[in-house]
BADOTOR-305897 format. One record per residue (C-alpha): x, y, z; residue in three letters. Coordinates in steps of 0.5 Angstrom, whole numbers, plus 500, padded with zeros to 3 digits. Each point is the difference from the previous one (the first is absolute). Example, Ala and Ser with C-alpha at 12.3 -4.5 7.8 and 13.67 -1.06 7.14 Angstrom:
525491516ALA
502507498SER
//
This chain:
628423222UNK
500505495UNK
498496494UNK
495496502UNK
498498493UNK
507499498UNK
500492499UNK
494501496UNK
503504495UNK
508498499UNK
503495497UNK
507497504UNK
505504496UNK
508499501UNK
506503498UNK
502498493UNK
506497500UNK
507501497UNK
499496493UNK
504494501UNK
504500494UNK
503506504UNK
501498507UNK
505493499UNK
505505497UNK
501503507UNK
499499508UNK
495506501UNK
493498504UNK
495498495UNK
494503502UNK
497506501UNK
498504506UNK
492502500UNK
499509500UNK
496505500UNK
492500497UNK
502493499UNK
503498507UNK
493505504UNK
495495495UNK
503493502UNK
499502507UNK
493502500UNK
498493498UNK
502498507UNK
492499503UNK
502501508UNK
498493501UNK
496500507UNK
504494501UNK
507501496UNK
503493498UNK
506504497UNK
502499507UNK
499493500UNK
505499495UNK
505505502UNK
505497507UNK
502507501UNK
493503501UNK
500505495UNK
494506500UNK
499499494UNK
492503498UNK
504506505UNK
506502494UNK
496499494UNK
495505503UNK
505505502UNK
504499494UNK
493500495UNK
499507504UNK
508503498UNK
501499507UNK
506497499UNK
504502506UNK
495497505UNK
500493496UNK
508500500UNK
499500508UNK
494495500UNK
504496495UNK
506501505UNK
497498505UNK
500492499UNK
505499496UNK
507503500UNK
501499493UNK
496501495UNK
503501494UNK
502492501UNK
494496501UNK
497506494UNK
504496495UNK
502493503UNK
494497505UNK
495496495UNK
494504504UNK
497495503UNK
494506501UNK
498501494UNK
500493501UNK
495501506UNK
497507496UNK
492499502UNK
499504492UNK
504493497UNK
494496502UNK
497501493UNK
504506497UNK
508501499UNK
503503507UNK
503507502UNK
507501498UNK
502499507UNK
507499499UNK
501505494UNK
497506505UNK
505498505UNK
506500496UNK
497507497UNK
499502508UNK
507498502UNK
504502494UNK
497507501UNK
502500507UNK
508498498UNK
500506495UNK
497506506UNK
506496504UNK
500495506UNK
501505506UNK
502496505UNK
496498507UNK
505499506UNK
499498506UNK
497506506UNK
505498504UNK
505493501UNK
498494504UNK
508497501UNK
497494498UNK
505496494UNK
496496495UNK
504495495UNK
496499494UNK
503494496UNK
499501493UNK
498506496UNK
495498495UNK
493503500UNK
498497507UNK
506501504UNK
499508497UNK
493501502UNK
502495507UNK
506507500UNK
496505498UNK
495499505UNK
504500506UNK
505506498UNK
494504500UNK
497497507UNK
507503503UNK
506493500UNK
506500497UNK
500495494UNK
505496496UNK
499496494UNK
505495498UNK
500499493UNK
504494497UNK
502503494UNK
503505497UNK
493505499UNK
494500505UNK
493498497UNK
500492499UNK
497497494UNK
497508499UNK
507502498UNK
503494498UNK
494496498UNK
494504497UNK
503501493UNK
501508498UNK
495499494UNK
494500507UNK
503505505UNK
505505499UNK
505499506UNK
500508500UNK
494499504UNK
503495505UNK
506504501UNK
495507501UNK
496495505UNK
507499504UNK
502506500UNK
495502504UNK
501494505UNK
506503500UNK
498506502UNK
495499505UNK
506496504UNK
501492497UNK
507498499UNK
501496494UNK
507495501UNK
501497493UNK
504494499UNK
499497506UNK
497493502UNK
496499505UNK
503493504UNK
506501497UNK
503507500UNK
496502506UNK
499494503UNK
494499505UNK
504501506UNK
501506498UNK
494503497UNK
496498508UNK
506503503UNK
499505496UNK
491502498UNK
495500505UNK
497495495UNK
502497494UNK
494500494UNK
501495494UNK
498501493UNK
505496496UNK
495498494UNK
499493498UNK
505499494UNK
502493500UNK
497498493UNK
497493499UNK
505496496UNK
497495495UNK
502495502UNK
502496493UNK
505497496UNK
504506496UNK
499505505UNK
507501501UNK
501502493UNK
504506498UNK
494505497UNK
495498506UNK
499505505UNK
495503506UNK
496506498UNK
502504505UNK
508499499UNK
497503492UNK
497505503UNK
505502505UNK
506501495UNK
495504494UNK
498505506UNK
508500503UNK
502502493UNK
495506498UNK
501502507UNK
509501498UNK
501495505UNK
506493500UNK
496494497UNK
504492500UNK
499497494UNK
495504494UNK
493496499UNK
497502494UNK
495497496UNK
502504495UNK
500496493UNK
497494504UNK
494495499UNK
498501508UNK
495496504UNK
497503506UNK
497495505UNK
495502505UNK
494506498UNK
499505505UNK
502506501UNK
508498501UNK
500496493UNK
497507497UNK
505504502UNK
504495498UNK
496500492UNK
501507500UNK
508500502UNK
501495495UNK
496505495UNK
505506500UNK
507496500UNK
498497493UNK
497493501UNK
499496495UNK
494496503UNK
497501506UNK
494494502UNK
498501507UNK
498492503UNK
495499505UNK
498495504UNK
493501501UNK
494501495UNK
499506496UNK
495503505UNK
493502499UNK
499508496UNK
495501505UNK
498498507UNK
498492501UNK
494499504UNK
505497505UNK
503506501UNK
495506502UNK
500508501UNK
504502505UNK
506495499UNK
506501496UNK
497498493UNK
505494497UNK
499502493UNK
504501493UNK
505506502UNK
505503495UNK
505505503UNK
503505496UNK
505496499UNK
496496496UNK
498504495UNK
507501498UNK
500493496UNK
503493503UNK
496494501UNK
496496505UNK
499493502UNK
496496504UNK
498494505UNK
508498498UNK
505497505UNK
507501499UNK
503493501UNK
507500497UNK
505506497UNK
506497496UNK
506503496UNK
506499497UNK
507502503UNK
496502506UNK
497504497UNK
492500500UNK
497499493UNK
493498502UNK
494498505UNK
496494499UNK
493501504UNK
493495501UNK
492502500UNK
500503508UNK
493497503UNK
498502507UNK
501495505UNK
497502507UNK
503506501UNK
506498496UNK
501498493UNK
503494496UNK
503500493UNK
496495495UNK
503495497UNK
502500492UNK
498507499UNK
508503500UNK
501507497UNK
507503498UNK
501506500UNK
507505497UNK
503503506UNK
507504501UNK
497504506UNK
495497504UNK
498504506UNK
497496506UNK
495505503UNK
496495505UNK
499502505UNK
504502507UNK
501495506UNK
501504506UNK
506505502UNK
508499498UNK
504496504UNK
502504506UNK
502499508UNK
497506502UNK
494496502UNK
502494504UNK
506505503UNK
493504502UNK
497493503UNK
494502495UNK
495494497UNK
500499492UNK
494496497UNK
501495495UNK
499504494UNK
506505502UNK
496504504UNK
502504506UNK
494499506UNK
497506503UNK
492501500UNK
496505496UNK
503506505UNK
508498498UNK
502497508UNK
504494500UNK
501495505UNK
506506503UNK
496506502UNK
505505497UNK
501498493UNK
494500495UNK
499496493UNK
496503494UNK
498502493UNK
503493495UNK
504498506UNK
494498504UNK
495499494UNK
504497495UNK
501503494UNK
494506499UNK
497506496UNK
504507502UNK
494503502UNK
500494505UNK
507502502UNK
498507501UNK
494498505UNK
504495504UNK
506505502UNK
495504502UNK
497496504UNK
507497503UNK
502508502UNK
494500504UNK
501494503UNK
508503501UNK
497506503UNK
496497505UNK
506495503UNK
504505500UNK
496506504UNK
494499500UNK
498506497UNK
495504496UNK
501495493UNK
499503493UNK
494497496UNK
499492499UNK
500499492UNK
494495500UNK
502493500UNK
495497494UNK
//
């Protein structure tokens, strides 16, 4: 390493982020990127581990000690390729994946992590900038693959195979390619400027992308054997968990990705049904993970009136409990930029009713959430009312939407919505293959990333028995 003394002599040290009381009044991302000395400084206190955990906590493999070498050194060309190599983009895991190496980080057993993410991010936005040329195939195999689904799985799982030399389709439901990355992920955590840059050079390396078009019933499935010499499906796990309560049917109460969906169609210019606004409203969101921040910071800058974020959970720990040691992901108190810009968070509470007036949602009653096994149960004589215009369910997804695609294909679904297929993508039907938060229920985008690539390897074996590209490693 060229520091070997670097972790002993800096501090972690992050962009600053745009002020608050500035970023509610627009849609631009809220942080940063690294530069510079800074940039340079922040990858020196990477320690080349002789064992880097790093990697344990990254599904994709990442060579990381390697890059933040080469980017300490100003070598910034050489960490674009060593970046590259594993991850086909970047510029999204640097600003959507919650790292779960630094999580893994050796230098986070007794100090704060390197910013793993951050010189990530920083790596990959200068490879954007210089430009993204093209990698084509040398020579084409004749062989056509249908990839269902064009989220960060199914384009890692098309990128790979375009480049291994097949024909490549992507069928893309709606009316724009990229999944909850263009119609999900709100403006204010990634610019789709970088997702249109990343499909133009899929495009130009020979993936055809076919827009509005349903996989099962615009194509059917006879069509697509007919047609593909295998069929790879990565249609997302998007059902959301419904609350299951009195009042959920109320005017006012939503699922958070039909909220998210419609804000990012409207930045993008494109037809929305009817407007869902949390503007000048009293907005409850149910459900604390990233989905529910989103919907925080989307509430944020339509001029809510209130925001109170409900968990049903207990407030976790600031730090690691015993019971949850280096190198796991630490279940500790997070907050999200999102966070920082006001609204409240509740804890260890159960939804058990939403009521209204003239159809209309006016409040939500919940109960003290106790665990029970695995679950939790509502105490009894412990309700709590809470003022509600707008309540937002961000609970979770349970499985892919309904569609015939999977039984017209003779596939298995698990209980849980899951399409069946082994840790290499293969179903029980040799030619079509199942990844990413179709195979493992809903995930991380880095995870999503590391399945396509696993799945076009597996592709590529079945359709020509080839020299394949690089397996991501998969954790």
């Amino acid at each position: 390493m060229g520091n070997p003394r670097g972790f002993l002599e800096l501090t972690r040290r992050l962009p600053k982020k745009r002020p608050a009381s500035e970023r509610i009044h627009d849609y631009r991302e809220a942080e940063p990127l690294l530069e510079g000395e800074r940039l340079a400084q922040q990858a020196s206190r990477c320690m080349d581990c002789g064992v880097p955990f790093c990697h344990s906590g990254c599904p994709l493999g990442n060579l990381i000690p390697e890059w933040n070498d080469l980017v300490y050194k100003g070598r910034l060309d050489e960490a674009t390729v060593r970046l590259h190599a594993t991850n086909n983009f970047p510029e999204m895991t640097g600003r959507l994946c919650p790292a779960p190496c630094e999580a893994s980080c050796v230098l986070a057993l007794n100090d704060d992590p390197v910013t793993i993410k951050a010189i990530e991010a920083a790596i990959a936005e200068r490879a954007l900038a210089v430009g993204l040329p093209p990698e084509p195939a040398p020579e084409r195999t004749g062989r056509r693959v249908a990839v269902i689904g064009s989220g960060p799985a199914g384009l890692a799982c098309a990128q790979q195979l375009a480049r291994e030399g097949h024909q490549v389709v992507v069928f893309e439901k709606a009316d724009a390619a990229g999944g909850l990355l263009r119609y999900g992920i709100p403006d204010f955590k990634m610019d789709k400027a970088l997702l249109d840059r990343r499909l133009e050079q899929l495009v130009a390396e020979g993936v055809e992308l076919r827009c509005g078009v349903e996989a099962g019933v615009t194509v059917t499935a006879d069509e697509l054997e007919a047609q593909f010499d295998a069929i790879a499906i990565a249609a997302g796990a998007q059902r959301p968990r419904p609350l299951g309560v009195p009042g959920e049917d109320l005017a006012g109460v939503h699922f958070a990705m039909e909220y998210l969906t419609q804000q990012n169609r409207v930045i993008a210019g494109r037809p929305i049904g009817e407007r869902i606004s949390a503007e000048g409203k009293h907005v409850l969101i149910l459900g604390g993970g990233d989905t529910g921040a989103d919907c925080l910071g989307t509430a944020h800058r339509q001029g809510a009136a209130s925001v109170t974020q409900l968990e049903i959970a207990e407030r976790p720990p600031e730090t690691r409990s015993a019971d949850n040691p280096w190198p796991e992901w630490p279940s500790i108190f997070r907050v999200s930029p999102a966070h920082e810009e006001g609204g409240e968070r509740a804890y260890a509470l159960m939804t058990t009713r939403l009521e209204g007036t003239g159809g209309k949602v006016e409040r939500l009653i919940a109960q003290t959430a106790r665990r029970d096994g695995r679950g939790f149960v509502a105490e009894p004589g412990t309700e709590r009312a809470f003022a509600a215009e707008l309540v937002l369910i961000a609970t979770g997804f349970v499985g892919g939407e309904p569609s015939p695609l999977p039984a017209d294909l003779g596939l298995d679904v698990d209980a849980s919505g899951r399409l069946v297929a082994d840790d290499r993508a293969r179903t029980r039907r040799p030619h079509v293959f199942a990844f990413g938060d179709a195979r493992r229920g809903a995930s991380l985008v880095v995870w999503a990333i590391a399945e396509g690539r696993v799945a076009a390897h597996s592709i590529s074996l079945f359709l020509a028995g080839k020299r394949a590209l690089p397996l991501a490693a998969t954790g």
